[in-house]
N, CA, C and O of each residue as an XYZ file, in Angstrom:
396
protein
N      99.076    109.379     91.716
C     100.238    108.515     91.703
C     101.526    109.339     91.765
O     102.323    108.969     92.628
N     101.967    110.651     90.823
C     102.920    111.417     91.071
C     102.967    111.939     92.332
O     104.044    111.874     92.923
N     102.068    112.422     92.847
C     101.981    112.831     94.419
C     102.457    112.134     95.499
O     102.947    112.695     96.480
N     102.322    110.679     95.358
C     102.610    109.602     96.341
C     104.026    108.970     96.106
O     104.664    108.453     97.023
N     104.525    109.059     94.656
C     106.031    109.156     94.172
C     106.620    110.033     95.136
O     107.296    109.687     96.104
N     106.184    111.675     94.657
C     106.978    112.591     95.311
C     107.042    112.111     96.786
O     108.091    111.659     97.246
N     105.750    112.228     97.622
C     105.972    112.177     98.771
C     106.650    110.746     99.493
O     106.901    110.559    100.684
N     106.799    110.048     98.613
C     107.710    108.762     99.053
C     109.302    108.730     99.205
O     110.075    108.115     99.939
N     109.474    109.876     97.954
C     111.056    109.735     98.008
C     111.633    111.151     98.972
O     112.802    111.367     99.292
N     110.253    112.114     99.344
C     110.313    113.106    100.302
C     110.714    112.721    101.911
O     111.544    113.214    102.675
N     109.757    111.632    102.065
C     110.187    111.132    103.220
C     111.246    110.396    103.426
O     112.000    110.447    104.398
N     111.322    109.526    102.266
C     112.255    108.658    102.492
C     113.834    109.421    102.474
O     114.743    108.763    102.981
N     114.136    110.653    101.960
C     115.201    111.484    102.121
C     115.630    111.959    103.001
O     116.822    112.219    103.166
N     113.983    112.343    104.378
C     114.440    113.181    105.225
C     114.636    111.169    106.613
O     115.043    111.044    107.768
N     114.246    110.420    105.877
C     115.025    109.320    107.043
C     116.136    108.929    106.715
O     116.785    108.458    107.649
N     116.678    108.940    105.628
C     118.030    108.852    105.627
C     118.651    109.605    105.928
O     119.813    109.223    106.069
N     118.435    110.885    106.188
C     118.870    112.134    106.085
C     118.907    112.838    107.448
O     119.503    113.877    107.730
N     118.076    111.988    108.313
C     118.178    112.673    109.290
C     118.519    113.285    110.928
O     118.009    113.853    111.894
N     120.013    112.580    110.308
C     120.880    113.118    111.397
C     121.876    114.341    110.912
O     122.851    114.634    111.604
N     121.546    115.111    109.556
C     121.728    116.186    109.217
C     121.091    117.252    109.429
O     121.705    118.314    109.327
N     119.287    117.253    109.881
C     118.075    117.803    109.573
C     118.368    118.426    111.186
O     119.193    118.048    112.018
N     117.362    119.511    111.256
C     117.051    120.191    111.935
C     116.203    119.400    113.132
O     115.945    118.216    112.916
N     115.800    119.942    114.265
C     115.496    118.948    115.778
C     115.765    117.854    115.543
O     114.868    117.198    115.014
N     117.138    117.136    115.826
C     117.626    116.011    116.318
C     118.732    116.197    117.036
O     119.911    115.866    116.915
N     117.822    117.062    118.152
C     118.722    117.053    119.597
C     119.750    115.957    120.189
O     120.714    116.065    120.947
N     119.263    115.064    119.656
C     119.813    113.370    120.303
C     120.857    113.074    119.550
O     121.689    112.235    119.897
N     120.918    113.728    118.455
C     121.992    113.432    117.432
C     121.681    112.139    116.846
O     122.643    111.581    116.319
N     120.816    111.664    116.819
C     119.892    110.375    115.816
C     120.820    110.158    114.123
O     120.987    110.985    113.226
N     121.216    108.875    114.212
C     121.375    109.342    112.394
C     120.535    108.244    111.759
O     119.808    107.336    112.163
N     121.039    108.824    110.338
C     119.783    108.448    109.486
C     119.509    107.209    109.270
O     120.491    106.482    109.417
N     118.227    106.504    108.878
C     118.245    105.174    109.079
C     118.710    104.578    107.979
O     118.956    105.048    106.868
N     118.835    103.133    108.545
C     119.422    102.482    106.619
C     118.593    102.572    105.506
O     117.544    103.217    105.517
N     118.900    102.123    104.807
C     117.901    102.563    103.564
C     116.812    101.200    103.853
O     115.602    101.185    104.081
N     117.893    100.014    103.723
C     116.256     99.145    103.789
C     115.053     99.339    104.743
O     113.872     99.063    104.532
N     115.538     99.796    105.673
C     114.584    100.468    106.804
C     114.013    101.820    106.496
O     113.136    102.403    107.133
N     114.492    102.132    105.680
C     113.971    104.102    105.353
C     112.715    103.590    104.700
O     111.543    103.718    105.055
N     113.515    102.664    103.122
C     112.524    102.389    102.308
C     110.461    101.916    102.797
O     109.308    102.219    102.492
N     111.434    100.821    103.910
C     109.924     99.984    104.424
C     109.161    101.291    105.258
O     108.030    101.356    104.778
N     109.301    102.203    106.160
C     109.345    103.172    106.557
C     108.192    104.292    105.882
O     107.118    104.787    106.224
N     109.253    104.364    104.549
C     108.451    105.300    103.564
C     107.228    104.620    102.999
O     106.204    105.286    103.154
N     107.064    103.412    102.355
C     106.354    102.704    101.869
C     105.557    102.237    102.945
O     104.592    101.605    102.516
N     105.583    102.285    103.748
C     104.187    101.750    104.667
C     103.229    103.204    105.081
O     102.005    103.338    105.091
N     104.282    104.160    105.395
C     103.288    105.754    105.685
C     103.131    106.070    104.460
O     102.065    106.684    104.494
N     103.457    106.063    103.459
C     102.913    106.555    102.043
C     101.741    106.006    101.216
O     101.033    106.536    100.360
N     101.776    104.265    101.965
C     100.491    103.567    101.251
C      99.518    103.277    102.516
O      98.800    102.281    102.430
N      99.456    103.950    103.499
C      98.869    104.595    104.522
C      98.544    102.970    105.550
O      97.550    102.679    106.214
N      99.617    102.306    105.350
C      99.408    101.108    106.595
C     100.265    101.687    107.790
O      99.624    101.477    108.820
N     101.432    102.319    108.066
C     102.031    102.538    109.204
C     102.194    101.607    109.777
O     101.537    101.552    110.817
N     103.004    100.529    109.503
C     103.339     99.628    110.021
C     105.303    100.104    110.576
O     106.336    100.478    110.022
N     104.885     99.810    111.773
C     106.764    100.475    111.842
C     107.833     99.415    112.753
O     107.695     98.928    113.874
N     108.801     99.315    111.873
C     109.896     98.499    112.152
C     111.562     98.597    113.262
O     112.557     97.897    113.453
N     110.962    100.028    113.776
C     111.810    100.626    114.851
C     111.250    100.805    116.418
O     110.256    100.489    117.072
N     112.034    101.243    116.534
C     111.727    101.597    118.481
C     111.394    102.919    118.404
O     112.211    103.542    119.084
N     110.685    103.566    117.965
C     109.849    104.871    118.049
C     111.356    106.179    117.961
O     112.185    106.491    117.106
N     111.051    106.584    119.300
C     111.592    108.113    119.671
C     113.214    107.280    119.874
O     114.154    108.018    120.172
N     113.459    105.961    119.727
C     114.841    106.051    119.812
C     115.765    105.833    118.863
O     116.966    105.603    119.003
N     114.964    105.943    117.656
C     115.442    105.729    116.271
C     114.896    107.039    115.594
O     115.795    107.572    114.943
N     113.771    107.689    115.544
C     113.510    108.987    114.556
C     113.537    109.918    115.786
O     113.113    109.807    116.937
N     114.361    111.119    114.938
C     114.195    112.215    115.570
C     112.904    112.904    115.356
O     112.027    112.431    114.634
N     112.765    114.334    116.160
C     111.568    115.033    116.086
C     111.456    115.649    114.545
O     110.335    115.623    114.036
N     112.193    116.018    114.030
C     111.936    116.172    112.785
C     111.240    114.782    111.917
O     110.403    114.816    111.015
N     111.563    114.206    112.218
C     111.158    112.800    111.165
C     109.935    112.345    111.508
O     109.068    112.033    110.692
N     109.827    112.293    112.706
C     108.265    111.999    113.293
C     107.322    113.091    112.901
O     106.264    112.821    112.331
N     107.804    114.771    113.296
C     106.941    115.508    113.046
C     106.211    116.000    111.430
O     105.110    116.033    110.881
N     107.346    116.261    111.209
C     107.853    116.630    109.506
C     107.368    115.428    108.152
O     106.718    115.601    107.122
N     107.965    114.329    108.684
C     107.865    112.874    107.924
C     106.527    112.129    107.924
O     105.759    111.778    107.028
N     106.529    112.012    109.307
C     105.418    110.215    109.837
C     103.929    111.135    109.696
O     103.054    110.841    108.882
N     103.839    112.345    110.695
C     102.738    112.882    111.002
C     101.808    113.679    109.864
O     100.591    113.866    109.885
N     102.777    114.081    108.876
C     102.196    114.584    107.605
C     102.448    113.458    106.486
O     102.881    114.112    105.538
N     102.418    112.542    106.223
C     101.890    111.521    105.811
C     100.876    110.924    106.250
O     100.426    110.219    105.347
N     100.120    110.820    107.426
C      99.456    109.913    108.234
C      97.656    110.694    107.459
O      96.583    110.108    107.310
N      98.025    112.144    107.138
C      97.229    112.775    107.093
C      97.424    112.959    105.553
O      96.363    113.130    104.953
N      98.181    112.959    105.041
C      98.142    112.942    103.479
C      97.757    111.693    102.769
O      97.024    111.837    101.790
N      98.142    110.453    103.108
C      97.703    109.403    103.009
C      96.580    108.816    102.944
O      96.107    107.963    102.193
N      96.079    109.582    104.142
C      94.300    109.254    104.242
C      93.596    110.205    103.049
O      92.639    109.920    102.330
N      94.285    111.258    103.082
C      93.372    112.301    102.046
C      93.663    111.464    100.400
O      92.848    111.621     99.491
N      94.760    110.706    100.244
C      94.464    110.246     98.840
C      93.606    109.193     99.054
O      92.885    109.193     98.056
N      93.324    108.449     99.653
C      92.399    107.339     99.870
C      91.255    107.929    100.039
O      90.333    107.185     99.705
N      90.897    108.999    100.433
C      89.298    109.285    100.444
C      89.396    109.817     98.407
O      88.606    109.586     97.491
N      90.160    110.245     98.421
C      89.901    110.970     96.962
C      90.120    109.764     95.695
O      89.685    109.829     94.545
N      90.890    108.730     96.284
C      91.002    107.668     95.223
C      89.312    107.514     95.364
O      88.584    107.985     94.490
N      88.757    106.804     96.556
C      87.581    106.480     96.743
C      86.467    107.481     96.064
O      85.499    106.844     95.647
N      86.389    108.743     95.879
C      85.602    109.571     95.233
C      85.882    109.568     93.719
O      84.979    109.616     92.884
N      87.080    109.513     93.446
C      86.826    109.035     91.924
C      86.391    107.640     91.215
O      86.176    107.442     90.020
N      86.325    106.739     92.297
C      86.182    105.356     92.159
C      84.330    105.579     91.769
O      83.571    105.314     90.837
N      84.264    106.145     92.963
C      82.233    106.352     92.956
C      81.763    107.414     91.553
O      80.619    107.437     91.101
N      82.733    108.115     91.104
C      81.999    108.742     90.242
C      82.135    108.634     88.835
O      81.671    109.289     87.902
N      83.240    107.181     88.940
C      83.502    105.932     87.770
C      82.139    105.070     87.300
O      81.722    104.778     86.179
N      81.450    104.696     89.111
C      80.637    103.680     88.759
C      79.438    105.024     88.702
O      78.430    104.525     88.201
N      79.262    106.013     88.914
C      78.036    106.710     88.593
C      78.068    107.418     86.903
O      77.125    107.771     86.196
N      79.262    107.436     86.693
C      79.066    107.464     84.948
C      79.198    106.406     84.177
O      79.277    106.355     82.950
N      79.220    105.401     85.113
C      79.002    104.109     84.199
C      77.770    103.708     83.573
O      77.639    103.479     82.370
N      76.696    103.622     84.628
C      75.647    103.580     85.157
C      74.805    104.951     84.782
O      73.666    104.745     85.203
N      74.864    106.282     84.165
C      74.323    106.442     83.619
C      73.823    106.504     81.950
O      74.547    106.419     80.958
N      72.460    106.666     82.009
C      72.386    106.550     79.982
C      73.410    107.604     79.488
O      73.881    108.693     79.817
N      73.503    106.519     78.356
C      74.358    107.903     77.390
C      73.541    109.205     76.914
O      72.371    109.132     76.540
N      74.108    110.131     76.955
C      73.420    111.157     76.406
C      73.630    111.771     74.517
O      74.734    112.087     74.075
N      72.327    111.820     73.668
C      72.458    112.215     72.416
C      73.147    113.316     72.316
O      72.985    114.336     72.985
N      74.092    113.087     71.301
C      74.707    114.393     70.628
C      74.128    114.670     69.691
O      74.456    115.656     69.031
């Protein structure tokens, strides 16, 4: 949960942020917040649902830096939520052991 905090308000900094940031050749600026927010919160809880026109709203930093390393961090907490989920119901499910 701290991980997905951090990386929420990580991204969501560099979309507001990023017509200050490094590759935004186009001179792109940063998006509004209500749009950063939905933005951050959809790649962070790994739906990617997106509310812009792609390459004519995020620069290459934001896509590369932001969208693309979430897409892949996202999935990795969902496999690992899912592995602690399974090894909830496998110590549930086994006998207790005597002390």
């Amino acid at each position: 949960m701290i991980f997905s905090a951090i990386s929420f308000v990580a991204l969501f900094l560099i979309l507001i942020c990023q017509g200050f940031l490094l590759l935004n050749p186009e001179g792109l600026p940063g998006l509004s917040l209500s749009l950063a927010f939905n933005t951050a919160a959809s790649f962070v809880t790994n739906t990617n649902w997106q509310a812009y026109a792609g390459e004519e709203t995020l620069s290459i930093f934001s896509q590369k830096i932001g969208l693309t390393v979430q897409n892949f961090v996202s999935a990795a907490i969902g496999i690992l939520v899912l592995y602690v989920l399974l090894l909830g119901f496998k110590r549930d499910r086994m006998p207790k052991m005597r002390q």
